[in-house]
C-alpha positions as CSV (number, residue, x, y, z in Angstrom):
1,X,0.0,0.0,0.0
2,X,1.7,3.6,-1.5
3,X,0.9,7.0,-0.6
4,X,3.3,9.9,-1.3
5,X,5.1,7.9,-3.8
6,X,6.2,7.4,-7.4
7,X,5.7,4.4,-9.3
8,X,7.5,3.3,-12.5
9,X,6.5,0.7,-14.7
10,X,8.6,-0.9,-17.1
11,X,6.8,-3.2,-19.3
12,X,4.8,-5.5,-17.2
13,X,6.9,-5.3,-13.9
14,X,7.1,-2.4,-11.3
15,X,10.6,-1.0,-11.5
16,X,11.3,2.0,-9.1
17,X,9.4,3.0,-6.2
18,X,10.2,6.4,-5.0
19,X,9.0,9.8,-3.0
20,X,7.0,11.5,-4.6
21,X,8.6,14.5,-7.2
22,X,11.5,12.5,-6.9
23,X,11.1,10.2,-10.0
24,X,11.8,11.6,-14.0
25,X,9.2,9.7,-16.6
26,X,11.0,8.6,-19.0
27,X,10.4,10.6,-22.4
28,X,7.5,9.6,-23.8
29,X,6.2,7.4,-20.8
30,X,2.4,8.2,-19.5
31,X,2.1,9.4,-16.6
32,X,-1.3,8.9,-14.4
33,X,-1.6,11.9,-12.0
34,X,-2.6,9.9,-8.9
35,X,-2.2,12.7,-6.0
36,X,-4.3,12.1,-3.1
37,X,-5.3,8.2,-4.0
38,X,-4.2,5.1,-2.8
39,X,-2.2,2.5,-4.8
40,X,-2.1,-0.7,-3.7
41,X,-1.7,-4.6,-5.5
42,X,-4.0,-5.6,-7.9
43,X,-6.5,-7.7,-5.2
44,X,-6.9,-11.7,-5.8
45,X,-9.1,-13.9,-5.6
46,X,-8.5,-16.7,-5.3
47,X,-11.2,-19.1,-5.6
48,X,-13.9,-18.3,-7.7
49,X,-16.7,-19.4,-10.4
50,X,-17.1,-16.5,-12.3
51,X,-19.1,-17.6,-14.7
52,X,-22.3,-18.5,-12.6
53,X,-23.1,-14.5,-12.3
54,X,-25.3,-15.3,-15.1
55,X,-27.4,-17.1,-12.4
56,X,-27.3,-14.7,-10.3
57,X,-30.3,-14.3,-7.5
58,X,-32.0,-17.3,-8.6
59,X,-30.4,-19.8,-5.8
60,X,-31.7,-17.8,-2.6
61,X,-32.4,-18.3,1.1
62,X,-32.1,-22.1,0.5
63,X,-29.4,-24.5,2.6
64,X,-26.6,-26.0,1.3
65,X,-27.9,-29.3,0.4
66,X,-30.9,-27.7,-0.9
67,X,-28.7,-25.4,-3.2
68,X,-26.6,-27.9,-5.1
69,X,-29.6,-30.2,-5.9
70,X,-32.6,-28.0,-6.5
71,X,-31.4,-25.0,-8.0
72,X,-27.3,-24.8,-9.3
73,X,-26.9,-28.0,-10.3
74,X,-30.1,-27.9,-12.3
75,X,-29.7,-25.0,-13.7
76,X,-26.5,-25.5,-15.0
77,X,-27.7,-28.2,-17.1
78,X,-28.5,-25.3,-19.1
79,X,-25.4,-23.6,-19.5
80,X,-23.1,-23.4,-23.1
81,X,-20.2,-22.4,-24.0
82,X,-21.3,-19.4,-24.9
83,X,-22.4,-18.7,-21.7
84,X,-19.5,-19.4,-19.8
85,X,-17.9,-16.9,-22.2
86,X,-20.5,-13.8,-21.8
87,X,-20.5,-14.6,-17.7
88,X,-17.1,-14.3,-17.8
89,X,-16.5,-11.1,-18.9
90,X,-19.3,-10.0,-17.3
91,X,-17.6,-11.5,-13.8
92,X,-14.4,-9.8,-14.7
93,X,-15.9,-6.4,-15.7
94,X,-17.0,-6.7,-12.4
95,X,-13.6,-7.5,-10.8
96,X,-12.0,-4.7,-12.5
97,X,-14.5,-2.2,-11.3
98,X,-13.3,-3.4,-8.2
99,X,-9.9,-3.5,-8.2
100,X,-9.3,-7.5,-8.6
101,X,-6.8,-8.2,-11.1
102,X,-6.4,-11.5,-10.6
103,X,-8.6,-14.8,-10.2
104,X,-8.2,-18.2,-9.4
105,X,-11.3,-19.9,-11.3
106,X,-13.2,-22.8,-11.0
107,X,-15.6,-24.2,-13.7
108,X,-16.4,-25.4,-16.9
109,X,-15.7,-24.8,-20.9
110,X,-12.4,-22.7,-19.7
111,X,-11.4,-22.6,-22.8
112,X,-13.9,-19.8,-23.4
113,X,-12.9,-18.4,-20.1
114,X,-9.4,-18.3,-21.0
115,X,-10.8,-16.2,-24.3
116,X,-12.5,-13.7,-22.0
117,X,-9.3,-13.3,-19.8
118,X,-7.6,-12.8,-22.9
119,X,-10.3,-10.1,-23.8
120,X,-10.4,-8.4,-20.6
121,X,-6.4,-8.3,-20.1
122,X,-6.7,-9.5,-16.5
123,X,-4.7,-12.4,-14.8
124,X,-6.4,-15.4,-14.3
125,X,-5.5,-19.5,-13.0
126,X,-8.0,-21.7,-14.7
127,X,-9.3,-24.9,-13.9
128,X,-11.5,-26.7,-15.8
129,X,-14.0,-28.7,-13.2
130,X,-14.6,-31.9,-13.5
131,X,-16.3,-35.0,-11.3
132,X,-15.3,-38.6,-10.6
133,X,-18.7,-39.6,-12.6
134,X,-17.1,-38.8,-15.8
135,X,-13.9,-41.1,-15.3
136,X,-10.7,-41.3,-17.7
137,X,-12.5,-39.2,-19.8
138,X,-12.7,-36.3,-17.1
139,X,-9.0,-36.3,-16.0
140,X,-8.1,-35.8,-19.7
141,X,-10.1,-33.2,-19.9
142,X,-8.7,-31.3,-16.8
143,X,-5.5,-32.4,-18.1
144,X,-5.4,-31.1,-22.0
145,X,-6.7,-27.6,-21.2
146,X,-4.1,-27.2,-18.1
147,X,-1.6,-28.4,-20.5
148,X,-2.6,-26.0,-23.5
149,X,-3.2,-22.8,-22.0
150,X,-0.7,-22.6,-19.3
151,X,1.1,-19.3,-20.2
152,X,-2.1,-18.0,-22.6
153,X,-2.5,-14.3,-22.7
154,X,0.7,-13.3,-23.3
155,X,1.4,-15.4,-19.6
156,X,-1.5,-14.1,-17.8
157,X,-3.0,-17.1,-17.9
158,X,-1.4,-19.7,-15.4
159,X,-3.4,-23.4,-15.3
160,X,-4.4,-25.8,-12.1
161,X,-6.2,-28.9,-12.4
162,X,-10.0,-29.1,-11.0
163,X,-11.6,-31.9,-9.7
164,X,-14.3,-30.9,-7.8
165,X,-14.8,-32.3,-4.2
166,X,-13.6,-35.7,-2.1
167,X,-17.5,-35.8,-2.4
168,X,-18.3,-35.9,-5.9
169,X,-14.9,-37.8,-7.0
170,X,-13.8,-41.4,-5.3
171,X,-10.4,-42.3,-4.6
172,X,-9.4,-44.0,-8.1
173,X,-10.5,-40.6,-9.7
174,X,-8.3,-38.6,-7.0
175,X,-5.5,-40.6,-7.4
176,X,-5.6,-40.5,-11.1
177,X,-5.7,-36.8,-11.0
178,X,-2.5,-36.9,-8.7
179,X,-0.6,-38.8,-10.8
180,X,-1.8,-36.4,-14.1
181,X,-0.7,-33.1,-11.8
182,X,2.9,-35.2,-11.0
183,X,3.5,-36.2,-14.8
184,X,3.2,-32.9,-15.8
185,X,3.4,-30.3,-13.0
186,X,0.6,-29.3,-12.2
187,X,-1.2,-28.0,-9.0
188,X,-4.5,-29.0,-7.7
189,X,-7.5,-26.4,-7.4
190,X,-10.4,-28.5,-5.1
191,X,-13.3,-27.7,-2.8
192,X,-12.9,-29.3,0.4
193,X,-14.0,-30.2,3.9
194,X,-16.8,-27.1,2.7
195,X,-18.9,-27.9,6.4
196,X,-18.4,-29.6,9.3
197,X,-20.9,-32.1,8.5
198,X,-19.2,-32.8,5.0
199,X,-16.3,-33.9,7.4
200,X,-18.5,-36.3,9.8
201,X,-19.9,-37.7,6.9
202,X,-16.6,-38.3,5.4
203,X,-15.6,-40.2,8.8
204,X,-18.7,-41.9,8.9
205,X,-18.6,-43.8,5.2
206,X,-14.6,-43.5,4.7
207,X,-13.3,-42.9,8.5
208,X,-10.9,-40.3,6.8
209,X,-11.6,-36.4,6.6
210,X,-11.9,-35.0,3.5
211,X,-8.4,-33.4,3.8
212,X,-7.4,-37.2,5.1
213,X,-8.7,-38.5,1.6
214,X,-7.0,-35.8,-0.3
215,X,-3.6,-36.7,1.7
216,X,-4.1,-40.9,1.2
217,X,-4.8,-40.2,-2.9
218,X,-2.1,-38.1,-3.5
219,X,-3.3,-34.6,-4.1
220,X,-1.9,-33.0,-1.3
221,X,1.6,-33.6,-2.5
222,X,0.9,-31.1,-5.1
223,X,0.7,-27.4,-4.6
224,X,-2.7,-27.3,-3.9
225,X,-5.7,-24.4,-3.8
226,X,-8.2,-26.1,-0.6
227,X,-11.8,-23.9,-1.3
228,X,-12.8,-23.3,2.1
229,X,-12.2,-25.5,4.6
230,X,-14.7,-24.5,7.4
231,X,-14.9,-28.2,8.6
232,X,-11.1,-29.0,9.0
233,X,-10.5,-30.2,11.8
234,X,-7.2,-29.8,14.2
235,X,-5.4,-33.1,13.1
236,X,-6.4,-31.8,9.1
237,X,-4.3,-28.4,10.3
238,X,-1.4,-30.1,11.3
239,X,-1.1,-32.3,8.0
240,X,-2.1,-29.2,6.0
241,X,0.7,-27.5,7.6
242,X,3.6,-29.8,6.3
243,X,1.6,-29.8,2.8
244,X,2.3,-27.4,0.1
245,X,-1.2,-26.0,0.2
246,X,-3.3,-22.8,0.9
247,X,-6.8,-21.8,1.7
248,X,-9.4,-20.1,0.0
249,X,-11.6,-18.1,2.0
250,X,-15.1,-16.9,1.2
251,X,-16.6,-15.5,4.2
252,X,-19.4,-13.8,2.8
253,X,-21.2,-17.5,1.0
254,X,-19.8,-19.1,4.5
255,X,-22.2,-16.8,6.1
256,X,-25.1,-16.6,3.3
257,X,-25.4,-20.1,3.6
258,X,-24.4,-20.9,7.0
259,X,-22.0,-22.9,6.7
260,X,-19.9,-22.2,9.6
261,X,-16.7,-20.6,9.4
262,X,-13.1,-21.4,8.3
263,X,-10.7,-21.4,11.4
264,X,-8.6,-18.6,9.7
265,X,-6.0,-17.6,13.0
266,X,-5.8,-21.5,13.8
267,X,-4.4,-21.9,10.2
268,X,-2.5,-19.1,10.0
269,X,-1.0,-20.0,13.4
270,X,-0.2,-23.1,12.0
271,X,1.7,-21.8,8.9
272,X,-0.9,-22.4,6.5
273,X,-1.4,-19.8,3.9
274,X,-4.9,-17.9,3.8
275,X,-5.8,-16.0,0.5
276,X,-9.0,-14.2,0.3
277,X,-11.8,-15.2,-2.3
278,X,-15.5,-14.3,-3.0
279,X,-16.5,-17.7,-4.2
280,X,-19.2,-17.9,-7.0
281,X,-21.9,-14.8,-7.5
282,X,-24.9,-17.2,-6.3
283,X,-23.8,-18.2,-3.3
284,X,-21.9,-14.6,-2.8
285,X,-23.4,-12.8,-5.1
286,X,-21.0,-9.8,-5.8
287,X,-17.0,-10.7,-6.6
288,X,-15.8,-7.8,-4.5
289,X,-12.9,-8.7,-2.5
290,X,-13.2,-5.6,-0.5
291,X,-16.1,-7.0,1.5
292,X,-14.5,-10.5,1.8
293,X,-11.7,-8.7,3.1
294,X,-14.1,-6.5,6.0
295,X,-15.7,-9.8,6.6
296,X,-12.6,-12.0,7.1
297,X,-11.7,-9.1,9.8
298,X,-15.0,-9.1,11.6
299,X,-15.9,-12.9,11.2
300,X,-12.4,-14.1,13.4
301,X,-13.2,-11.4,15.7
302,X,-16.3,-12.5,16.5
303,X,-15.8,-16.2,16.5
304,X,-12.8,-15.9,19.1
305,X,-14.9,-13.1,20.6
306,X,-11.5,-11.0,21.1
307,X,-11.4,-8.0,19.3
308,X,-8.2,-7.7,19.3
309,X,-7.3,-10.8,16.8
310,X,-6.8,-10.0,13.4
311,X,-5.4,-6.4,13.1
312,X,-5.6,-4.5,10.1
313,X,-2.0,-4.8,9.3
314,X,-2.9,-8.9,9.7
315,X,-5.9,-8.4,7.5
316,X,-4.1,-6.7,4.7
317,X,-1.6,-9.1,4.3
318,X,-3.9,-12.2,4.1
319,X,-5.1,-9.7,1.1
320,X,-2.0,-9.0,-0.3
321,X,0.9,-11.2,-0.1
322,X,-0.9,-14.4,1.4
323,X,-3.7,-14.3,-1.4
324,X,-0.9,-13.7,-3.8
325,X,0.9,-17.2,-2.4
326,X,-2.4,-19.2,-2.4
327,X,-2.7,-18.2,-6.0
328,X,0.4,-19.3,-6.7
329,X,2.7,-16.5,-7.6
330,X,4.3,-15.0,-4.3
331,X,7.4,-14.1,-6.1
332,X,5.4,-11.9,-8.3
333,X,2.1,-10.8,-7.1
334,X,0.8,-8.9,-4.0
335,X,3.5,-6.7,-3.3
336,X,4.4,-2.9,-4.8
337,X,8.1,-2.8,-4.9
338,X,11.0,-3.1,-7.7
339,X,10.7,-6.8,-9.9
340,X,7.1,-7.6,-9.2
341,X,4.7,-7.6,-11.6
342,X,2.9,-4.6,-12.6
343,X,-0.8,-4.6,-11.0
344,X,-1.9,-1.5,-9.7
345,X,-5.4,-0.2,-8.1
346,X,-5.9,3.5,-7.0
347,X,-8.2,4.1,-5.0
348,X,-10.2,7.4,-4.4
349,X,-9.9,8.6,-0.2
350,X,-11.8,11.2,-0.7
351,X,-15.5,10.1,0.2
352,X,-17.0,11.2,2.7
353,X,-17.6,7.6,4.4
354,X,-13.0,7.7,3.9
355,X,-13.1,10.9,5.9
356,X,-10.8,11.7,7.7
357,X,-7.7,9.7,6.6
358,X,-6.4,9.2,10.2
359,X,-5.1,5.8,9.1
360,X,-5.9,5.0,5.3
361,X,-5.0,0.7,6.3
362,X,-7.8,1.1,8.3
363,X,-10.1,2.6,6.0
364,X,-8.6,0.3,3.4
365,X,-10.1,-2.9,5.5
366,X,-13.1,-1.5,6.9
367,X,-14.5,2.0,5.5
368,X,-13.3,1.4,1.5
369,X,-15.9,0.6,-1.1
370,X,-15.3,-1.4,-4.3
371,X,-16.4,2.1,-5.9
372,X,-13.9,4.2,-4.6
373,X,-11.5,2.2,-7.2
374,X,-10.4,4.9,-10.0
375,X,-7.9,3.1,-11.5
376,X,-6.6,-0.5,-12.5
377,X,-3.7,-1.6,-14.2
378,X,-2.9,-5.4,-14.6
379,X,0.6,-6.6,-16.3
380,X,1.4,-3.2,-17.2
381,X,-1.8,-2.2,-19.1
382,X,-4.5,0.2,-18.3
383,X,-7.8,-1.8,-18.0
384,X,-10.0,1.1,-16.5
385,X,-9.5,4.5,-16.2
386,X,-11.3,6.9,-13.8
387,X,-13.8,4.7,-13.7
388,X,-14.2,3.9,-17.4
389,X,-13.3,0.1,-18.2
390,X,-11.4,0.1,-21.5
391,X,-11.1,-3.3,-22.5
392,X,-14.5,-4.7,-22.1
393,X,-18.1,-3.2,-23.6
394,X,-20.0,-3.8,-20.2
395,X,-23.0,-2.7,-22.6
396,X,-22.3,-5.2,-24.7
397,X,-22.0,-7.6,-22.6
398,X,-25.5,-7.1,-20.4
399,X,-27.2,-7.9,-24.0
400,X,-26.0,-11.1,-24.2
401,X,-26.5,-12.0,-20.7
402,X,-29.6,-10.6,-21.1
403,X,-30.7,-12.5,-24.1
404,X,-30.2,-16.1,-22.6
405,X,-31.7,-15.4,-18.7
406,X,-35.1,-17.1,-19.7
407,X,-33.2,-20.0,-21.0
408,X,-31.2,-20.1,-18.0
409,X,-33.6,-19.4,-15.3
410,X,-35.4,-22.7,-16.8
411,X,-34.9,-25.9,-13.0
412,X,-35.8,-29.0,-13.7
413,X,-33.8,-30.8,-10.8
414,X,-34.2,-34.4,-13.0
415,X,-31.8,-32.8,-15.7
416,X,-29.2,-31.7,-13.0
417,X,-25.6,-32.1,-13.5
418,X,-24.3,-33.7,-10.1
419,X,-25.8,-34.9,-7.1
420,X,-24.5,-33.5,-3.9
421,X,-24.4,-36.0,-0.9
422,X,-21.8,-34.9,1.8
423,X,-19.7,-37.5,1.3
């Protein structure tokens, strides 16, 4: 986080930060008059399903079991190609608006996500989800795309493998998928121990935890993104703590769908990594990592009932240089100093809900809103201007949404894609 400073960008990496008035642009560079803003990393998320903001509001005030097999599995029995492309950009229009430049995502026909990443100019690590129901056939497909567009978008694109859940893939799948991420070095981007009654029932029909399955097939061995994580238990912590994993954490959908919560300090505590993430816009439904980040703060507060725990200076680095090691570049992400890659979000302080700037970290965590962003720069490039996005035609793009939400909206829960059982 930068005030009173010059920034340089070279290319598509930050190289000199200095006091203000103290830099000279080089001739012909642009310079972006940012007096009185705040600069701080592009914000990641980094577990997400982008896409599914073309069904958003239609999965509400249901539980979690109800969710899955009455409304979003359903429904996405309806969903294209085409669609995955449209709700992509619309998701990432949204990000940008909000200062996200990057996004670890989580879903299907990524191929056509990778083309809207590509669009958008924004950073992205795709996974293409698959489930143990579709066999050989569903590692390949994991597989191939991780394979081909690792380094798409002139790099922006990095690639994880995506099998969905200990729940909706058995151990031969698992395993098989391990063995795909070790042949060709890969990491592993999987939702797991979601609740604490996903865990029970994973004792119950397997005596393992789902982080105990993940460990005997093989995944954990591989860098690995673990989507939420509210029913870990303490042995899980210490296993996940010798593992060369990180946690995805969506408070708000934890919350929306009460779920519980993810023990954030007891993983931190244990040296597991914590990256911030909004989760899909159904069960979240905005991707602003702005209020993840408020709600992280406030959510460990109140569940150790110390207010005290989780400072802001805590809470901005879970945001920053944890989410940017959960995501799976913390050599190159998260940070605003010389070498690291060049995404930048200024942020307007001047609102009167900002006022006054005693301590901008604070307002940063808890008084900031996603519209105060003016500015966004991702790799180098300008992808919205004073408030203007520049690389996506957010007209454009409502239209087509717009055009395929009867067709969408359309449940029939015999057609769905998946059942969920919690184990």
């Amino acid at each position: 986080m930068l005030a009173g400073q010059d920034l340089d960008i070279v290319g598509d990496r930050i190289s000199a930060v200095e006091p203000s008035g103290n830099a000279a642009p080089a001739p012909g560079a642009e310079v972006i008059d940012a007096a009185g803003m705040l600069a701080i990393p592009g914000l990641i998320n980094t577990h997400a399903h982008v896409p599914m903001g073309i069904f958003r509001g239609l999965a509400e005030d249901v539980d979690i079991e109800t969710w899955f097999n009455e409304y979003m599995w359903p429904l996405e029995s309806n969903l294209t190609a085409d669609d995955v492309y449209w709700g992509m950009q619309l998701g990432l229009a949204e990000m940008i608006a909000a200062g996200v430049t990057a996004v670890a995502d989580h879903y299907f026909h990524m191929d056509r996500a990778a083309e809207a990443v590509d669009r958008a100019g924004t950073r992205a690590a795709l996974g293409w989800a698959v489930f143990g129901s579709q066999g050989a056939g569903g590692v390949e497909k994991t597989s191939s795309f991780a394979r081909e567009y690792d380094g798409a978008a002139d790099g922006r694109i990095t690639t994880w493998l995506a099998p969905h859940a200990p729940y909706t893939c058995d151990d031969a799948f698992l395993e098989a998928v391990a063995a795909e991420a070790d042949e060709f070095d890969l990491g592993i981007h999987i939702h797991a121990a979601e609740t604490v009654a996903q865990t029970e029932a994973s004792l119950a029909a397997h005596r393992r935890t789902p982080i105990g399955v993940l460990e005997d097939t093989g995944v954990l061995r591989r860098p690995t993104i673990l989507a939420h994580c509210c029913g870990v238990t303490p042995g899980d912590i210490e296993l996940m703590a010798g593992r060369p994993c990180g946690v995805a954490h969506a408070p708000k959908t934890y919350l929306k769908l009460a779920m519980g919560a993810a023990p954030v300090l007891a993983l931190r505590e244990a040296g597991v990594p914590v990256g911030l993430a909004s989760d899909g816009p159904v069960s979240n439904n905005t991707l602003d990592i702005l209020e993840s980040l408020r709600l992280m703060a406030m959510v460990a507060k109140h569940e150790a009932g110390d207010p005290t725990v989780m400072p802001v200076a805590e809470a901005l680095t879970i945001a920053t240089r944890e989410s940017a090691k959960v995501y799976g570049l913390p050599d190159d992400l998260g940070h605003l100093a010389p070498g690291y890659l060049a995404d930048v979000v200024l942020i307007d302080l001047g609102g009167a809900h900002n006022q006054p700037p005693h301590d901008p970290a604070a307002n940063l965590v808890y008084s900031t809103r996603a519209s105060d962003v003016r500015t966004v720069i991702c790799n180098g490039e300008i992808l919205m201007r004073d408030g203007v996005l520049l690389t996506l035609d957010l007209d454009e793009i409502r239209a087509r949404v717009g055009e395929s939400m009867a067709r969408l909206s359309r449940r029939v829960p015999e057609s769905r894609i998946q059942l969920y059982k919690p184990s």
